[in-house]
N, C-alpha and C positions, 0 to 999 in steps of 0.2 A: 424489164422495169417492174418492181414490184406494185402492187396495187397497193391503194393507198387501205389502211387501219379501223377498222371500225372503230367508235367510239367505246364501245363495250372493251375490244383489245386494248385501247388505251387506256382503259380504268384501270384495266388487269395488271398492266405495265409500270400504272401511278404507283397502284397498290405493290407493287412488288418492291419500287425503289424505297416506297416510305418503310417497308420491313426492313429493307435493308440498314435503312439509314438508323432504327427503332434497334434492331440486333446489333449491329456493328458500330455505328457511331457516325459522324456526320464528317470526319475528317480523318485522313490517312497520313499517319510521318515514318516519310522511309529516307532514311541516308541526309539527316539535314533538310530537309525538302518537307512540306506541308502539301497534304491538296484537298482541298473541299471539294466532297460529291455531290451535295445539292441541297439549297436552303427546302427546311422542313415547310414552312408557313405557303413558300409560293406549291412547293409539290402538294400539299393539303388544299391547300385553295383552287388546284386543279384537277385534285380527286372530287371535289366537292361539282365542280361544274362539270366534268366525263359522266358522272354520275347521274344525273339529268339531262342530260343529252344521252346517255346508252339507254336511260330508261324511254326516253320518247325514241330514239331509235328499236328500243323493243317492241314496246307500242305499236309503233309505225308497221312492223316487219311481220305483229301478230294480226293485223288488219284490225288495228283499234285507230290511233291517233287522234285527232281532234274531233268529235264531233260537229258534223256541218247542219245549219240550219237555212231553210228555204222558207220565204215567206210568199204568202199568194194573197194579193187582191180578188176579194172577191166583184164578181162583174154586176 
């Protein structure tokens, strides 16, 4: 079973279908037949979200992430 993708691999992934789709075109006709490879807007809109999530997954992994704050009554 493969483990599952980082988020960062998954940008990498977006990023590669949207060249694809940017150099070649968004639809293939062989023999009569049509086939669409993948709407631009929705793969942009999932580059857009991988991309903040790999950045907080970077964050996360370089021992940054959210800053926590503790607050103290004093006695």
């Amino acid at each position: 079973m493969r483990p599952m993708a980082t988020y960062t691999e998954r940008l990498a992934t977006v990023q590669a279908a949207i060249d694809d789709i940017l150099t070649t075109g968004v639809s293939v006709r062989l023999n009569n037949r049509s086939l669409t490879k993948a709407n631009l807007t929705e793969l942009m809109a999932l580059e857009q979200r991988y991309s903040s999530l790999a950045a907080m997954e970077n964050a996360a992994a370089n021992g940054g992430g959210r800053a926590r704050v503790t607050y103290v009554t004093p006695l």
